[in-house]
C-alpha positions as CSV (number, residue, x, y, z in Angstrom):
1,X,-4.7,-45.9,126.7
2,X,-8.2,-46.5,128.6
3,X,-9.4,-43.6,130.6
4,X,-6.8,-41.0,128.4
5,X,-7.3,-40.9,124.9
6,X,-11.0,-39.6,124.7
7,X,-12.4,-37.5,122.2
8,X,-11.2,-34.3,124.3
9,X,-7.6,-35.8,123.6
10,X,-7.6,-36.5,119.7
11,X,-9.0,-33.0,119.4
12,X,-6.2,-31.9,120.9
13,X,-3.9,-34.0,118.9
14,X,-5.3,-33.7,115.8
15,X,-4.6,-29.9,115.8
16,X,-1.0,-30.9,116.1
17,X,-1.1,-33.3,113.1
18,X,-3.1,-33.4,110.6
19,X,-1.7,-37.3,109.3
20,X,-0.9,-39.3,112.3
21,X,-3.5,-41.8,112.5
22,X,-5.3,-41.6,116.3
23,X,-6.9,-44.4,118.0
24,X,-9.5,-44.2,120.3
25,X,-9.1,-45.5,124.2
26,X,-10.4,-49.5,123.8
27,X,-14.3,-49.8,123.7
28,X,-15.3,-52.9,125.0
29,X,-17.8,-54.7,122.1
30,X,-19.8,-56.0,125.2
31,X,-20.4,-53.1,126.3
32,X,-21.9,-52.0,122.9
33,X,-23.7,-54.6,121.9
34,X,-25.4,-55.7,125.5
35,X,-24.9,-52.9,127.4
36,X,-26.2,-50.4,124.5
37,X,-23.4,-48.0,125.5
38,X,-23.5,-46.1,121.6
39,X,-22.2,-43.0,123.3
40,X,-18.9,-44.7,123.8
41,X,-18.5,-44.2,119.9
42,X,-18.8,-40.1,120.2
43,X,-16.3,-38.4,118.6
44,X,-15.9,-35.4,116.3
45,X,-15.4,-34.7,112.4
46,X,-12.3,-33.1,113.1
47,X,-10.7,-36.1,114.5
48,X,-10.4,-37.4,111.7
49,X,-8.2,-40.2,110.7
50,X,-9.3,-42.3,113.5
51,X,-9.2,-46.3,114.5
52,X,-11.7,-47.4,116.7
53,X,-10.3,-50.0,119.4
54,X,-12.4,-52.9,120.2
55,X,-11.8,-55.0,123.5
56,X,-13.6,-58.9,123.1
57,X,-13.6,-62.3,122.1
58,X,-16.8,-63.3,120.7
59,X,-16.7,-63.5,117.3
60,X,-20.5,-62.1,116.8
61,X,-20.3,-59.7,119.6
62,X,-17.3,-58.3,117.6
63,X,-18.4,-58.2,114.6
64,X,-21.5,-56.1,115.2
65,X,-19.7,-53.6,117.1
66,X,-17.7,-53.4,114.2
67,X,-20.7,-52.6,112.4
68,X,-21.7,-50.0,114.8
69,X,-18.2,-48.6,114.4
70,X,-18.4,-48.6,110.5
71,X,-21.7,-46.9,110.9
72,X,-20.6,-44.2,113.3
73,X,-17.9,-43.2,110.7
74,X,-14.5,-45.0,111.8
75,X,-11.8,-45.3,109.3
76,X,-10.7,-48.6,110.6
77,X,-11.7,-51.1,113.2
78,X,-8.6,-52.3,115.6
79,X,-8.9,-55.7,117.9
80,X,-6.6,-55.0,120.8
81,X,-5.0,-58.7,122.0
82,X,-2.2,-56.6,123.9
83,X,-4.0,-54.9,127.0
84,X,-2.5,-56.9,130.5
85,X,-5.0,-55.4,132.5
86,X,-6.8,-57.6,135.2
87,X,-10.6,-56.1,133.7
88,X,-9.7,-57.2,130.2
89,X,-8.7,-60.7,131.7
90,X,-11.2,-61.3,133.5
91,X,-13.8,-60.9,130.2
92,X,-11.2,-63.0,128.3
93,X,-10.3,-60.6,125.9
94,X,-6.9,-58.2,125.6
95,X,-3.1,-60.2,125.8
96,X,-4.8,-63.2,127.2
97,X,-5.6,-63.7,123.5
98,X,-1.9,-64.1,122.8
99,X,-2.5,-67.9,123.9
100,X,-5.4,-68.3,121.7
101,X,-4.1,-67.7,117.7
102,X,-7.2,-69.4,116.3
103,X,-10.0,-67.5,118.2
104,X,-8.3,-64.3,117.2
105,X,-8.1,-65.2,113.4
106,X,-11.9,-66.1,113.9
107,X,-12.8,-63.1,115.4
108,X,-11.2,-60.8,112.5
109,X,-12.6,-62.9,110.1
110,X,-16.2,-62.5,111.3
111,X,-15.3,-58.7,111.7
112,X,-14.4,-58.3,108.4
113,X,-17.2,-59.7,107.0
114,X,-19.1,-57.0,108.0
115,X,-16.8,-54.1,106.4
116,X,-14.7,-52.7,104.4
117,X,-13.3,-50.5,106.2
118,X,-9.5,-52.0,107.4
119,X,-9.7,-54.6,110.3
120,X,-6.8,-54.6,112.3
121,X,-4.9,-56.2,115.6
122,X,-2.3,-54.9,118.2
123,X,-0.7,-57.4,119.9
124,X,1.8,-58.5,122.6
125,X,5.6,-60.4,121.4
126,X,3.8,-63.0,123.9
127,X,2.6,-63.3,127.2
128,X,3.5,-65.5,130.5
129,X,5.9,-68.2,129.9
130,X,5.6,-68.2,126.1
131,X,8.2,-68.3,123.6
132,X,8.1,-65.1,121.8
133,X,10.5,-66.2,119.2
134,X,8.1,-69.3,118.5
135,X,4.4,-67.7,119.8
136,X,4.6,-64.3,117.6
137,X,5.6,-65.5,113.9
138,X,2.9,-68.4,114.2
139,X,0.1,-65.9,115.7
140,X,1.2,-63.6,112.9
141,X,0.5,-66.3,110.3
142,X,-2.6,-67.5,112.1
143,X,-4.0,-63.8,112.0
144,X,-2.8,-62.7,108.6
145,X,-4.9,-66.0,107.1
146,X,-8.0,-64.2,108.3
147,X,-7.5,-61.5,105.8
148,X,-5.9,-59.4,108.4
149,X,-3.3,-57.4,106.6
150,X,-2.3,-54.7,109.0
151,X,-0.6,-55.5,113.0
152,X,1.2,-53.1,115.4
153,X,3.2,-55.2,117.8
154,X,4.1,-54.2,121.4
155,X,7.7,-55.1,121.9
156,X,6.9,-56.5,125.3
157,X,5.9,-59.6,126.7
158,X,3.3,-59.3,128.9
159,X,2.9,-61.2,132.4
160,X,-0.7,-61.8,133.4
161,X,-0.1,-63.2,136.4
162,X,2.6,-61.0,139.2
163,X,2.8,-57.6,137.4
164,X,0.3,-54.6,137.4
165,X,-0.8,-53.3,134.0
166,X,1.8,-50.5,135.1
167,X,4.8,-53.1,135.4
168,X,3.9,-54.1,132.1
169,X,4.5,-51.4,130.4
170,X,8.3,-51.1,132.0
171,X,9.3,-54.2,133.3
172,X,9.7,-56.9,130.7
173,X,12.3,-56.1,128.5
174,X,12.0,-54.6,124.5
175,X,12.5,-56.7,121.6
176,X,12.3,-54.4,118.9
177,X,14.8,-56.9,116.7
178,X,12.2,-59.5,117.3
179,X,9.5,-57.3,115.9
180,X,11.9,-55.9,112.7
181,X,12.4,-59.4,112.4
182,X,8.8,-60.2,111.6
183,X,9.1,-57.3,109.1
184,X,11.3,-59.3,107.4
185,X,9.4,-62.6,107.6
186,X,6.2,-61.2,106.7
187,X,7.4,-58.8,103.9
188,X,3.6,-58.6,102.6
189,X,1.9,-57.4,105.9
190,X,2.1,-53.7,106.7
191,X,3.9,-54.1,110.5
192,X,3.8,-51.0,112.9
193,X,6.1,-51.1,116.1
194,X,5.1,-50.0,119.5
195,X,6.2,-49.7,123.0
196,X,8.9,-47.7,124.5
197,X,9.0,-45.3,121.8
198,X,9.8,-41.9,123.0
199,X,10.8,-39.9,119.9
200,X,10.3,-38.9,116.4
201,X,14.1,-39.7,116.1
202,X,13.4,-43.2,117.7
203,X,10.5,-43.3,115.6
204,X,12.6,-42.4,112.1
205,X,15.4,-45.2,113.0
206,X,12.5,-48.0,113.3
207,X,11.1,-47.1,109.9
208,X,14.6,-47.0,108.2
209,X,14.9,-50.6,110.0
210,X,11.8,-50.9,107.5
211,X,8.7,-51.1,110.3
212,X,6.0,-49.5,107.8
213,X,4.4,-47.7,111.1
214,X,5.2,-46.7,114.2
215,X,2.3,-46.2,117.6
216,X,3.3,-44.0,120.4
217,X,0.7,-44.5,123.0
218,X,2.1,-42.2,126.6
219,X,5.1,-40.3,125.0
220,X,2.9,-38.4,122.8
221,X,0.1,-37.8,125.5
222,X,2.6,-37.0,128.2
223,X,4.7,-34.5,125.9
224,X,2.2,-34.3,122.7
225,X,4.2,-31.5,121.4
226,X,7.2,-33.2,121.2
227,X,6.0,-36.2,119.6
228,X,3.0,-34.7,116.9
229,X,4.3,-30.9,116.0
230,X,6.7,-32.0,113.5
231,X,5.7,-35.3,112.5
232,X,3.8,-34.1,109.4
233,X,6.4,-32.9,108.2
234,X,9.5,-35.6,109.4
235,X,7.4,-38.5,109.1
236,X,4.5,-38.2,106.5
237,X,6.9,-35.8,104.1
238,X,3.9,-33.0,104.6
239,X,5.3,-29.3,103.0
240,X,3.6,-27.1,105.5
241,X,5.2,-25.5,108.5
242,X,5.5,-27.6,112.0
243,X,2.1,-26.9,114.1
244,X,3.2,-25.0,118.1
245,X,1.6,-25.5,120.7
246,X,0.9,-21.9,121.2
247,X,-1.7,-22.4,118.5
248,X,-3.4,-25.8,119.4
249,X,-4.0,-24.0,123.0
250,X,-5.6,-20.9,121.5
251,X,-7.7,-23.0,119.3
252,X,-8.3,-25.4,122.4
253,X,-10.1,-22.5,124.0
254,X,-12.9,-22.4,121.4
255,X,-13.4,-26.1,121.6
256,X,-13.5,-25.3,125.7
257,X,-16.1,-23.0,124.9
258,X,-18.2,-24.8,122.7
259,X,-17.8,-27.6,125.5
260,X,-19.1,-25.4,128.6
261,X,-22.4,-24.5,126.5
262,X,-23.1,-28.1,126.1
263,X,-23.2,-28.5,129.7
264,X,-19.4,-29.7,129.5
265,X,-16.6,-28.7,132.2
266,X,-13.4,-27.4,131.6
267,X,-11.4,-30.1,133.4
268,X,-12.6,-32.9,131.0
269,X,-10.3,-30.8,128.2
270,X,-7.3,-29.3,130.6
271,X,-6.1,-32.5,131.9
272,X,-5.1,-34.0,128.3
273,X,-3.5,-30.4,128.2
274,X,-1.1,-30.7,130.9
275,X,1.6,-31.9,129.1
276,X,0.6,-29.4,126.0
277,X,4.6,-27.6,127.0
278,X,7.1,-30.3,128.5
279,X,10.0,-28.9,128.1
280,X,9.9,-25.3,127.2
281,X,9.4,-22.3,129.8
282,X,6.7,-21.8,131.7
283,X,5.8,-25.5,131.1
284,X,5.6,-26.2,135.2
285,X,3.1,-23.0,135.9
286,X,1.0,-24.1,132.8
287,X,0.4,-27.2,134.9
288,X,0.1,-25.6,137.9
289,X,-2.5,-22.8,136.6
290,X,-4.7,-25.7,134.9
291,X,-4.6,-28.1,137.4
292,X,-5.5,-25.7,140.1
293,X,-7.9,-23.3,138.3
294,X,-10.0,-25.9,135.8
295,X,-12.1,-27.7,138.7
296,X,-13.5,-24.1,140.4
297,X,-16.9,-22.9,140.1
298,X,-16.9,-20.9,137.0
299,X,-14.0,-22.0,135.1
300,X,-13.7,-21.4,131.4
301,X,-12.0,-20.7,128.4
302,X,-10.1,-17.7,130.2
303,X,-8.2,-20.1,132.4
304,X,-6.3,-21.2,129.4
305,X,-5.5,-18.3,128.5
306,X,-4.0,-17.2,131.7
307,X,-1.6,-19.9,131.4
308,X,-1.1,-19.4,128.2
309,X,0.4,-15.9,129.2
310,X,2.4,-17.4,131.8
311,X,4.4,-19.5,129.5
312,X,4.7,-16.3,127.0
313,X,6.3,-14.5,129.9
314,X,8.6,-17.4,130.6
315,X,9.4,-18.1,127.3
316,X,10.5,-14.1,126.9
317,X,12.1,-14.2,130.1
318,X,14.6,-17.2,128.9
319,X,15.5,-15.6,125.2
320,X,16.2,-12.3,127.3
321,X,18.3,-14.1,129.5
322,X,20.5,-15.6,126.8
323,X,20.3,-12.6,124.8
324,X,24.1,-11.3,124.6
325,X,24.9,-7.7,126.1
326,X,25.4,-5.0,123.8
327,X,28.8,-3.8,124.6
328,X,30.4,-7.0,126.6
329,X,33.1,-6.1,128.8
Protein backbone atom coordinates (compact mmCIF):
# COMPACT_ATOMS: atom_id res chain seq x y z
CA UNK A 1 0.00 0.00 0.00
CA UNK A 2 2.99 2.42 -0.81
CA UNK A 3 1.91 5.84 -1.93
CA UNK A 4 -1.96 5.17 -0.36
CA UNK A 5 -2.15 4.50 3.12
CA UNK A 6 -0.59 7.84 4.58
CA UNK A 7 -1.45 9.48 7.63
CA UNK A 8 -4.37 11.43 5.68
CA UNK A 9 -5.77 7.77 5.10
CA UNK A 10 -5.69 6.16 8.69
CA UNK A 11 -7.36 9.34 9.86
CA UNK A 12 -9.93 8.64 7.72
CA UNK A 13 -10.16 5.02 8.68
CA UNK A 14 -9.78 5.31 12.00
CA UNK A 15 -12.99 7.37 12.28
CA UNK A 16 -14.69 4.34 10.80
CA UNK A 17 -13.25 1.90 13.35
CA UNK A 18 -12.11 2.41 16.38
CA UNK A 19 -10.33 -1.53 16.63
CA UNK A 20 -9.07 -2.49 13.33
CA UNK A 21 -5.53 -2.40 13.60
CA UNK A 22 -3.98 0.13 10.55
CA UNK A 23 -0.68 -0.17 9.08
CA UNK A 24 1.24 2.37 7.78
CA UNK A 25 2.36 2.36 3.79
CA UNK A 26 6.12 0.46 4.06
CA UNK A 27 8.99 2.89 5.22
CA UNK A 28 11.98 1.87 3.89
CA UNK A 29 14.66 1.44 7.20
CA UNK A 30 17.33 2.85 4.71
CA UNK A 31 15.79 5.61 4.19
CA UNK A 32 15.54 6.29 8.01
CA UNK A 33 18.57 5.49 9.20
CA UNK A 34 20.93 6.88 6.12
CA UNK A 35 18.86 9.07 4.50
CA UNK A 36 17.49 10.69 8.00
CA UNK A 37 13.99 10.81 6.53
CA UNK A 38 12.23 10.97 10.50
CA UNK A 39 9.27 12.67 8.80
CA UNK A 40 8.35 9.51 7.17
CA UNK A 41 7.27 8.35 10.82
CA UNK A 42 4.56 11.42 11.11
CA UNK A 43 1.36 10.39 12.07
CA UNK A 44 -1.40 11.44 14.52
CA UNK A 45 -2.64 10.40 18.17
CA UNK A 46 -5.81 9.60 16.82
CA UNK A 47 -4.56 6.95 14.64
CA UNK A 48 -4.11 4.98 17.03
CA UNK A 49 -3.68 1.35 16.97
CA UNK A 50 -1.11 1.52 14.31
CA UNK A 51 1.86 -0.95 12.87
CA UNK A 52 4.61 0.62 11.44
CA UNK A 53 5.82 -1.25 8.10
CA UNK A 54 9.45 -1.56 7.62
CA UNK A 55 11.00 -2.34 4.08
CA UNK A 56 15.00 -3.86 4.52
CA UNK A 57 17.37 -6.57 5.02
CA UNK A 58 20.09 -5.48 7.14
CA UNK A 59 19.76 -6.65 10.34
CA UNK A 60 21.25 -3.32 12.09
CA UNK A 61 19.73 -0.98 9.70
CA UNK A 62 16.46 -2.65 10.84
CA UNK A 63 16.71 -2.76 14.05
CA UNK A 64 17.43 0.95 14.64
CA UNK A 65 14.54 1.94 12.61
CA UNK A 66 12.71 -0.09 14.76
CA UNK A 67 13.93 1.89 17.49
CA UNK A 68 13.00 5.04 15.82
CA UNK A 69 9.61 3.53 15.42
CA UNK A 70 9.27 2.47 19.10
CA UNK A 71 10.34 6.00 19.90
CA UNK A 72 7.85 7.77 17.65
CA UNK A 73 5.09 5.85 19.43
CA UNK A 74 4.21 2.69 17.13
CA UNK A 75 2.28 -0.11 18.74
CA UNK A 76 4.05 -2.70 16.72
CA UNK A 77 6.95 -2.93 14.22
CA UNK A 78 5.96 -5.08 10.91
CA UNK A 79 8.88 -6.46 8.44
CA UNK A 80 7.22 -6.65 5.01
CA UNK A 81 8.90 -9.90 2.92
CA UNK A 82 5.78 -9.82 0.62
CA UNK A 83 6.10 -6.52 -1.59
CA UNK A 84 6.95 -7.76 -5.57
CA UNK A 85 7.77 -4.43 -6.56
CA UNK A 86 10.94 -3.95 -8.81
CA UNK A 87 12.23 -0.85 -6.07
CA UNK A 88 12.01 -3.25 -3.15
CA UNK A 89 14.01 -5.84 -5.38
CA UNK A 90 16.37 -3.98 -6.37
CA UNK A 91 17.41 -2.95 -2.42
CA UNK A 92 17.01 -6.74 -1.71
CA UNK A 93 14.36 -6.46 0.60
CA UNK A 94 10.30 -7.23 0.20
CA UNK A 95 9.17 -11.06 -1.44
CA UNK A 96 12.69 -11.45 -2.55
CA UNK A 97 13.12 -12.45 1.12
CA UNK A 98 10.85 -15.35 0.62
CA UNK A 99 14.14 -17.19 -0.72
CA UNK A 100 16.19 -16.22 2.19
CA UNK A 101 14.38 -17.87 5.65
CA UNK A 102 17.54 -17.40 7.66
CA UNK A 103 18.28 -13.57 6.98
CA UNK A 104 14.74 -12.88 7.77
CA UNK A 105 14.75 -14.73 11.24
CA UNK A 106 18.02 -12.67 11.72
CA UNK A 107 16.61 -9.64 10.98
CA UNK A 108 13.58 -10.00 13.52
CA UNK A 109 15.76 -11.19 15.98
CA UNK A 110 18.07 -8.15 16.00
CA UNK A 111 14.64 -6.06 15.82
CA UNK A 112 13.39 -7.40 18.70
CA UNK A 113 16.16 -6.88 20.70
CA UNK A 114 15.53 -3.48 20.65
CA UNK A 115 11.67 -3.54 21.82
CA UNK A 116 9.06 -4.67 23.30
CA UNK A 117 6.71 -3.58 21.37
CA UNK A 118 5.42 -6.75 18.99
CA UNK A 119 7.78 -7.47 15.94
CA UNK A 120 6.04 -8.83 13.22
CA UNK A 121 6.25 -10.22 9.32
CA UNK A 122 3.89 -10.26 6.29
CA UNK A 123 4.87 -12.54 3.87
CA UNK A 124 4.27 -14.23 0.38
CA UNK A 125 2.98 -18.37 0.17
CA UNK A 126 6.41 -18.14 -2.04
CA UNK A 127 7.75 -16.57 -4.77
CA UNK A 128 9.12 -17.62 -8.44
CA UNK A 129 9.41 -21.29 -8.92
CA UNK A 130 9.14 -22.18 -5.31
CA UNK A 131 7.19 -24.85 -3.69
CA UNK A 132 4.73 -23.04 -1.59
CA UNK A 133 3.63 -26.26 0.05
CA UNK A 134 7.38 -26.92 1.09
CA UNK A 135 8.88 -23.02 1.12
CA UNK A 136 5.98 -21.48 3.54
CA UNK A 137 5.76 -24.06 6.58
CA UNK A 138 9.76 -24.11 6.75
CA UNK A 139 9.97 -20.13 6.50
CA UNK A 140 7.26 -20.12 9.13
CA UNK A 141 9.39 -22.22 11.43
CA UNK A 142 12.55 -20.48 10.49
CA UNK A 143 10.77 -17.02 11.45
CA UNK A 144 8.83 -18.09 14.47
CA UNK A 145 12.44 -19.40 16.17
CA UNK A 146 13.34 -15.67 16.17
CA UNK A 147 10.76 -14.99 18.72
CA UNK A 148 8.43 -13.83 16.00
CA UNK A 149 5.00 -14.81 17.22
CA UNK A 150 2.68 -12.91 14.97
CA UNK A 151 2.59 -13.42 10.59
CA UNK A 152 -0.09 -12.26 8.09
CA UNK A 153 0.36 -14.26 4.92
CA UNK A 154 -0.59 -13.14 1.35
CA UNK A 155 -2.31 -16.09 -0.28
CA UNK A 156 -0.35 -15.43 -3.46
CA UNK A 157 2.80 -16.46 -4.86
CA UNK A 158 4.54 -13.77 -6.14
CA UNK A 159 6.67 -13.80 -9.57
CA UNK A 160 9.63 -11.45 -9.45
CA UNK A 161 10.62 -11.88 -12.69
CA UNK A 162 7.44 -11.39 -15.83
CA UNK A 163 4.71 -9.79 -13.77
CA UNK A 164 4.17 -6.09 -12.71
CA UNK A 165 3.61 -5.45 -8.97
CA UNK A 166 -0.07 -5.00 -10.41
CA UNK A 167 -0.15 -8.67 -11.98
CA UNK A 168 0.75 -9.71 -8.64
CA UNK A 169 -1.81 -8.89 -6.95
CA UNK A 170 -4.41 -10.69 -9.55
CA UNK A 171 -2.64 -13.08 -11.40
CA UNK A 172 -1.31 -15.95 -9.39
CA UNK A 173 -3.89 -17.78 -8.06
CA UNK A 174 -5.27 -17.86 -3.93
CA UNK A 175 -4.42 -20.45 -1.63
CA UNK A 176 -6.21 -19.59 1.30
CA UNK A 177 -6.32 -23.64 2.34
CA UNK A 178 -2.67 -23.48 2.18
CA UNK A 179 -2.61 -20.51 4.58
CA UNK A 180 -5.56 -22.22 7.02
CA UNK A 181 -3.41 -25.02 6.76
CA UNK A 182 -0.51 -23.38 8.44
CA UNK A 183 -3.09 -22.32 11.13
CA UNK A 184 -3.30 -25.68 11.80
CA UNK A 185 0.39 -26.58 11.84
CA UNK A 186 1.40 -23.72 13.77
CA UNK A 187 -1.50 -23.76 16.38
CA UNK A 188 0.76 -21.45 18.76
CA UNK A 189 1.42 -18.50 16.30
CA UNK A 190 -1.35 -15.93 15.98
CA UNK A 191 -1.74 -16.22 11.74
CA UNK A 192 -3.66 -13.43 9.89
CA UNK A 193 -4.83 -14.05 6.18
CA UNK A 194 -4.53 -11.59 3.43
CA UNK A 195 -5.07 -11.09 -0.17
CA UNK A 196 -8.21 -11.10 -2.16
CA UNK A 197 -10.33 -10.36 0.68
CA UNK A 198 -13.18 -8.23 -0.25
CA UNK A 199 -15.70 -8.49 2.62
CA UNK A 200 -16.50 -8.54 6.21
CA UNK A 201 -18.46 -11.72 5.24
CA UNK A 202 -15.32 -13.16 3.44
CA UNK A 203 -13.56 -11.92 6.34
CA UNK A 204 -16.00 -13.77 9.12
CA UNK A 205 -15.78 -17.24 7.02
CA UNK A 206 -11.68 -17.14 7.25
CA UNK A 207 -11.82 -16.55 11.01
CA UNK A 208 -14.47 -19.36 11.63
CA UNK A 209 -11.82 -21.44 9.43
CA UNK A 210 -9.77 -20.32 12.59
CA UNK A 211 -7.21 -17.57 10.93
CA UNK A 212 -6.85 -15.41 14.27
CA UNK A 213 -6.72 -12.10 11.82
CA UNK A 214 -7.58 -11.04 8.84
CA UNK A 215 -5.60 -7.72 6.52
CA UNK A 216 -7.53 -6.06 3.79
CA UNK A 217 -5.10 -3.90 2.09
CA UNK A 218 -7.36 -2.20 -1.43
CA UNK A 219 -10.91 -3.44 -0.55
CA UNK A 220 -11.12 -1.34 2.42
CA UNK A 221 -9.31 1.83 0.75
CA UNK A 222 -11.23 1.48 -2.49
CA UNK A 223 -14.78 1.10 -0.55
CA UNK A 224 -13.63 1.95 3.21
CA UNK A 225 -17.15 2.09 4.19
CA UNK A 226 -17.93 -1.19 3.21
CA UNK A 227 -15.10 -2.88 4.81
CA UNK A 228 -14.55 -0.64 8.39
CA UNK A 229 -18.25 0.79 9.35
CA UNK A 230 -19.44 -2.34 10.82
CA UNK A 231 -16.47 -4.23 11.69
CA UNK A 232 -16.38 -3.06 15.30
CA UNK A 233 -19.16 -4.32 15.83
CA UNK A 234 -19.20 -7.88 13.41
CA UNK A 235 -15.71 -8.52 13.97
CA UNK A 236 -14.27 -7.15 17.32
CA UNK A 237 -17.91 -7.86 19.22
CA UNK A 238 -17.78 -3.82 19.94
CA UNK A 239 -21.61 -2.76 21.53
CA UNK A 240 -21.85 0.63 19.91
CA UNK A 241 -23.69 1.53 16.86
CA UNK A 242 -21.95 1.01 13.17
CA UNK A 243 -19.93 4.37 12.27
CA UNK A 244 -21.59 6.12 8.45
CA UNK A 245 -19.86 7.61 6.39
CA UNK A 246 -21.90 10.72 6.55
CA UNK A 247 -20.08 11.29 9.82
CA UNK A 248 -16.44 10.43 9.04
CA UNK A 249 -16.92 13.11 6.05
CA UNK A 250 -18.20 15.88 8.33
CA UNK A 251 -15.55 15.19 10.80
CA UNK A 252 -13.03 14.87 7.72
CA UNK A 253 -13.70 18.56 7.13
CA UNK A 254 -12.22 19.77 10.40
CA UNK A 255 -9.17 17.63 9.93
CA UNK A 256 -9.16 19.45 6.18
CA UNK A 257 -9.22 22.45 8.03
CA UNK A 258 -6.76 22.05 10.48
CA UNK A 259 -4.61 20.77 7.35
CA UNK A 260 -4.95 24.05 5.11
CA UNK A 261 -3.74 26.26 8.13
CA UNK A 262 -0.59 24.15 8.29
CA UNK A 263 0.18 25.05 4.88
CA UNK A 264 -1.51 21.63 3.81
CA UNK A 265 -3.82 21.26 0.51
CA UNK A 266 -7.05 19.75 0.30
CA UNK A 267 -6.19 17.18 -2.34
CA UNK A 268 -3.68 15.36 -0.08
CA UNK A 269 -7.05 14.33 2.17
CA UNK A 270 -9.90 14.04 -0.79
CA UNK A 271 -8.21 11.44 -2.77
CA UNK A 272 -8.19 8.74 0.14
CA UNK A 273 -11.94 10.00 0.20
CA UNK A 274 -13.02 8.99 -3.13
CA UNK A 275 -14.17 5.88 -2.37
CA UNK A 276 -15.70 7.26 1.14
CA UNK A 277 -19.60 6.17 -0.74
CA UNK A 278 -19.19 3.05 -3.28
CA UNK A 279 -22.13 1.92 -3.58
CA UNK A 280 -24.82 4.13 -2.24
CA UNK A 281 -26.42 7.27 -4.16
CA UNK A 282 -24.68 9.99 -5.09
CA UNK A 283 -21.40 7.97 -4.76
CA UNK A 284 -20.37 8.87 -8.61
CA UNK A 285 -20.89 12.89 -8.13
CA UNK A 286 -18.99 12.62 -4.70
CA UNK A 287 -16.11 11.61 -6.91
CA UNK A 288 -16.71 13.80 -9.50
CA UNK A 289 -17.18 16.97 -7.09
CA UNK A 290 -13.79 16.02 -5.17
CA UNK A 291 -11.84 15.13 -7.87
CA UNK A 292 -12.63 18.14 -9.85
CA UNK A 293 -12.94 20.88 -7.17
CA UNK A 294 -9.93 19.82 -4.52
CA UNK A 295 -6.85 20.80 -6.84
CA UNK A 296 -8.32 24.73 -7.56
CA UNK A 297 -7.00 27.73 -6.11
CA UNK A 298 -8.79 28.18 -2.88
CA UNK A 299 -10.21 24.85 -2.17
CA UNK A 300 -11.26 23.91 1.33
CA UNK A 301 -13.22 22.35 3.74
CA UNK A 302 -16.55 23.66 1.90
CA UNK A 303 -15.78 21.39 -1.14
CA UNK A 304 -16.66 18.51 1.00
CA UNK A 305 -19.43 19.64 2.05
CA UNK A 306 -20.81 20.31 -1.35
CA UNK A 307 -20.46 16.82 -2.13
CA UNK A 308 -21.61 15.86 0.83
CA UNK A 309 -25.02 17.48 -0.12
CA UNK A 310 -25.03 15.93 -3.32
CA UNK A 311 -25.00 12.47 -2.06
CA UNK A 312 -27.90 13.64 0.66
CA UNK A 313 -29.97 14.69 -2.41
CA UNK A 314 -29.33 11.40 -4.07
CA UNK A 315 -29.77 9.38 -1.31
CA UNK A 316 -33.42 11.20 -0.75
CA UNK A 317 -34.05 11.06 -4.25
CA UNK A 318 -33.69 6.99 -4.18
CA UNK A 319 -35.91 6.37 -0.78
CA UNK A 320 -38.48 8.69 -2.57
CA UNK A 321 -38.43 6.73 -5.55
CA UNK A 322 -39.09 3.42 -3.82
CA UNK A 323 -41.43 4.95 -1.49
CA UNK A 324 -44.89 3.20 -2.23
CA UNK A 325 -47.91 5.53 -3.46
CA UNK A 326 -50.42 6.38 -1.14
CA UNK A 327 -53.54 5.16 -2.74
CA UNK A 328 -52.11 2.49 -5.47
CA UNK A 329 -54.25 1.95 -8.33
Amino acid sequence: MMDWTDRHCRHLHRLLSRHALLYTEMVTAPALVRGGAVHLLDHGAAEHPVALQLGGSDPAELAEATRLGAEAGYREINLNVGCPSDRVQSGTFGAVLMKSPDLVAECCAAMRAVTDLPVTVKCRIGVDDQDPHVVLPDFIERVAASGVTRMAIHARMAWLQGLSPKENRDIPPLDYPLVHRMKEAFPALHLSVNGGIDSLDAAEAHLAAGMDGVMIGRAAYHAPAQILCAADRRIFGADTPDSTPEDAARAMMDYAEAHLAQGGRLGQITRHMLGLFTGRPGARAWRRMLSEGAHLPGAGPELIAQALAQVTEAQEAANSDCTPAANPV
